[in-house]
N, C-alpha and C positions, 0 to 999 in steps of 0.2 A: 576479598581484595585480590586483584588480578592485574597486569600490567596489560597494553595493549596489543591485541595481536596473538595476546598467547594462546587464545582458544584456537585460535587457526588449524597450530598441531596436530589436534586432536583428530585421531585415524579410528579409533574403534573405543566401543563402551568394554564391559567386561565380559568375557565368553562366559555363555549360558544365562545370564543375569539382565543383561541389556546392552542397548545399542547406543553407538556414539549419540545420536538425536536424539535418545534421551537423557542422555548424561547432562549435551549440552541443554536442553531445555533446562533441567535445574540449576545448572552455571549458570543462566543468564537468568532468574527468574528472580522477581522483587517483594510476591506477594506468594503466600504457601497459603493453603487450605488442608487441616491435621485429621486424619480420618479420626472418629471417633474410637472411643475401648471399647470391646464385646466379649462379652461375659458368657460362655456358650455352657451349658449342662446337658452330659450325654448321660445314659442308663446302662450299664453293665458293660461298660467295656472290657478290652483287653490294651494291658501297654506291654510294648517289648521293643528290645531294641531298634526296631525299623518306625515304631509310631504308635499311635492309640488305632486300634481295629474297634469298629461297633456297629450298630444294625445299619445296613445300609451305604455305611464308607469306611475309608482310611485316613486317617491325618498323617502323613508323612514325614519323617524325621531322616528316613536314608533310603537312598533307592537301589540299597541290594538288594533281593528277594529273598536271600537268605535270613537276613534281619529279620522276616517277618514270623522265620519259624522259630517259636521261643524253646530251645532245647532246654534250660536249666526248671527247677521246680519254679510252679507259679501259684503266687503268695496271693491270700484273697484279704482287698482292704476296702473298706467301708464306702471312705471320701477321698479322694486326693485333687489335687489342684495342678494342670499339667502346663509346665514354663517353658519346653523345648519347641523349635522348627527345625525344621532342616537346615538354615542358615545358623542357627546356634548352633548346632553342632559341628560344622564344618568351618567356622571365622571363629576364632577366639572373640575377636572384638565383637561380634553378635551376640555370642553368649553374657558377655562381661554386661553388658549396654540392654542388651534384651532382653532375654532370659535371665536375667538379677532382677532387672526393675520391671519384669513380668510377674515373679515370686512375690513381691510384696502385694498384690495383690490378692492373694490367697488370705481368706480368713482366716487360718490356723497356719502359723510357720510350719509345723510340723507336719502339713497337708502333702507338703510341696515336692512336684518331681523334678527337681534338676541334676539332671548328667554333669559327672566329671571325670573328661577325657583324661587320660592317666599323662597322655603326651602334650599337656597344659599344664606345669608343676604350679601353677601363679592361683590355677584356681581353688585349692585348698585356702590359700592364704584372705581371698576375696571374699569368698565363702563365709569363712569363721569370721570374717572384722565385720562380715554385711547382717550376720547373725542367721545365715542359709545352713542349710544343710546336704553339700554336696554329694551324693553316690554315684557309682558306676551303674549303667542302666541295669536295668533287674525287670524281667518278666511278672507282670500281680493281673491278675481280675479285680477291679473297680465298679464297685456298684452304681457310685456316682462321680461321675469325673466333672472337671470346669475346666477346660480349656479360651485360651483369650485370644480374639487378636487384639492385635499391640504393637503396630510395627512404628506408627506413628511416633514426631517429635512433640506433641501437644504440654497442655498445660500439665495432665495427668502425668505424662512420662517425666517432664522438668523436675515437678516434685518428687517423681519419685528418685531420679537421680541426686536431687538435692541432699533426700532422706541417707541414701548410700553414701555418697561424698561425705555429708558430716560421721556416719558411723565409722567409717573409714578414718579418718582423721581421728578421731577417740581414740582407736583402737593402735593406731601406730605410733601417738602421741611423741613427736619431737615437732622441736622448732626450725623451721624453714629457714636455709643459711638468704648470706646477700643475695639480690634478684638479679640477676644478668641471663642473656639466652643463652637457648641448650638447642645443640644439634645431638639429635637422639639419632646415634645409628644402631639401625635393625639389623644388620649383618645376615645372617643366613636362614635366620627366622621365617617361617611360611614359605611363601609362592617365592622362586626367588628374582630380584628384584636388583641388580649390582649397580651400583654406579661408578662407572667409565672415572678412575684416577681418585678414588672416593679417599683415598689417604691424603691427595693435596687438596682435595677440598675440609677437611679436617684440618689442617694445619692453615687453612686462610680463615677460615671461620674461629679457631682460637686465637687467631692472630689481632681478631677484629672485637676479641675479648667473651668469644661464645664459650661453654661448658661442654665438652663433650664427654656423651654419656655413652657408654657401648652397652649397647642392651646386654649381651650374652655373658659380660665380664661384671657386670653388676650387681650386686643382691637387691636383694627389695625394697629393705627398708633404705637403703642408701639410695635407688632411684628414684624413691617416692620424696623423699628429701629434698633431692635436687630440682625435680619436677615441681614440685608446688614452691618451689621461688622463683621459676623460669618467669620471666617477663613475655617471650615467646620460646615457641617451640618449633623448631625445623626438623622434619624427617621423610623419609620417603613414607609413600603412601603405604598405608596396611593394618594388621590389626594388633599390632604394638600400640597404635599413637593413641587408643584409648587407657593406655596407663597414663598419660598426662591428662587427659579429658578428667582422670579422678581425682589428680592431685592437683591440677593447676587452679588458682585464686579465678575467681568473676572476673573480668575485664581485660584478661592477659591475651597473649595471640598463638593460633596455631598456624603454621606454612606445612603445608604439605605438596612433599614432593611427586609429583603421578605421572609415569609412563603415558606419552599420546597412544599406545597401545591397548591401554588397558586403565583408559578413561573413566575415572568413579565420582561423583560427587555425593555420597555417601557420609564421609565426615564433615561437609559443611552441616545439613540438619543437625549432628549429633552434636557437633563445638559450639552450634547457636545453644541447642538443648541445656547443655554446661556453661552458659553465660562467656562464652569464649569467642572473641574475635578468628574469620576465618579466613587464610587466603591460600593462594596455591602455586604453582609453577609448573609447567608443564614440559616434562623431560623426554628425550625423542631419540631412541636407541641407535648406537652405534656398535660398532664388533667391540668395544671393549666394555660396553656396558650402556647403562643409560647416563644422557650428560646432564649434569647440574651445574650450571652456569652460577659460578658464587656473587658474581656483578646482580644478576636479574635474583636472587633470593635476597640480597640487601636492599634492594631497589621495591620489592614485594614487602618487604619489614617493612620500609620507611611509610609506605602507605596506610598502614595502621596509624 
């Protein structure tokens, strides 16, 4: 859901990643085609913090070159099942979304290599309710590895988000207070992202009877709380707004807020993925930040 016009804004996709013209082809597109899952088995590799090395390539997880030379001991393991890319590692929400619901694809939980960055405290918590086993990368020789792709929104990735979502929900087990929206603000979290007066946009948006949730001031289980009885969800674009992709109900909405700078349509696949209504706003920077117009984000709700 979008208002008229407001793709106009739009000046650049994301640096490194893509370009506006492709951003916008997936804004305006009606009908998606879901690449397939590929199931790849390599023979004796090596994994280490920069990636899986084996006969012939590299699969890349970071582009220092220093990663690639494994200084600590290197442990030899049979099988394993490798759930990282380079975009897991670097977006928390890639990892949470990807590299999660990559792991359950591994025939043996106990297969599975998923990294946890130390400077992501959430992923402990994700981890143990998803029933993963998260470590800090480690240097092994792998006799047999299975690496996938899997970047796709498909049938296969739904379920398996589905699979997480309810273990999640198990695992946290409280009941979800009354349903009203929640402006989720991210605050200094990741890439930073300000928005221009963003404390009077807080006060009109609770004024108009929204939840505001301050990600940084929050504990978990209280955000997960409030998040799964959001009826929608407002926040600026990033990789926060997949903490509500876990907890918000089938048929609720997400508004995401995105810089015309750094253009992403990225969370529309993931929120269709999670049975979530998606829409968006598109904010266009000024010297005091970027501006979110509290008229055009009620105006974007009411369109759900």
């Amino acid at each position: 859901r979008i208002l008229p016009g407001m793709l106009d804004r739009v000046t650049h996709g994301v640096a490194g990643h893509s370009t506006a013209s492709q951003e916008l082809a997936v804004a305006t597109a009606a009908v998606f085609v879901h690449a397939p899952v590929v199931r790849y088995t390599l023979r004796d590799c090596l994994v280490h913090r920069g990636g899986v090395e084996y006969a012939g390539g590299f699969v890349a997880k970071s582009r220092k070159l220093l990663d690639r030379l494994p200084l600590e001991p290197i442990a030899t393991e049979a099988r394993k099942s490798y759930c990282m890319s380079l975009v897991s590692h670097i977006y928390f929400g890639h990892w949470l979304t990807d590299a999660c619901a990559t792991a359950l694809l591994a025939d043996e939980a106990g297969d599975v290599i998923l990294d946890a960055r130390p400077d992501w405290p959430d992923t402990a918590i994700y981890a143990r309710a998803f029933g993963l086993r998260a470590t800090p990368a480690a240097a092994m020789r792998v006799a047999e590895l299975q690496l996938y792709s899997d970047f796709s929104q498909g049938a296969s990735k739904r379920r398996r988000y589905d699979t997480l979502k309810q273990r999640l929900r198990q695992s946290v087990r409280m009941d979800a207070g009354e349903s009203r929206p929640v402006f989720l603000k991210r605050g200094a979290s990741g890439v930073a992202r300000p928005i221009a007066g963003e404390a009077a946009l807080c006060e009109r948006l609770a004024a108009a009877g929204y939840d505001i949730i301050d990600l940084a001031a929050t504990d978990f289980n209280e955000r997960y709380r409030r998040l799964a009885a959001a009826s929608v969800v407002v926040t600026v674009d990033g990789s926060h707004v997949n903490h509500a992709f876990f907890a918000m109900r089938a048929g609720a909405g997400v508004v995401s807020l995105i810089p015309s700078d750094r253009f992403t349509m990225r969370e529309r696949g993931v929120a269709h993925g999670f049975g979530l209504n998606y829409g968006c706003v598109v904010m266009q920077p000024s010297e005091a930040g970027y501006v979110a117009d509290p008229e055009e984000i009620f105006r974007t709700v009411d369109l759900f």
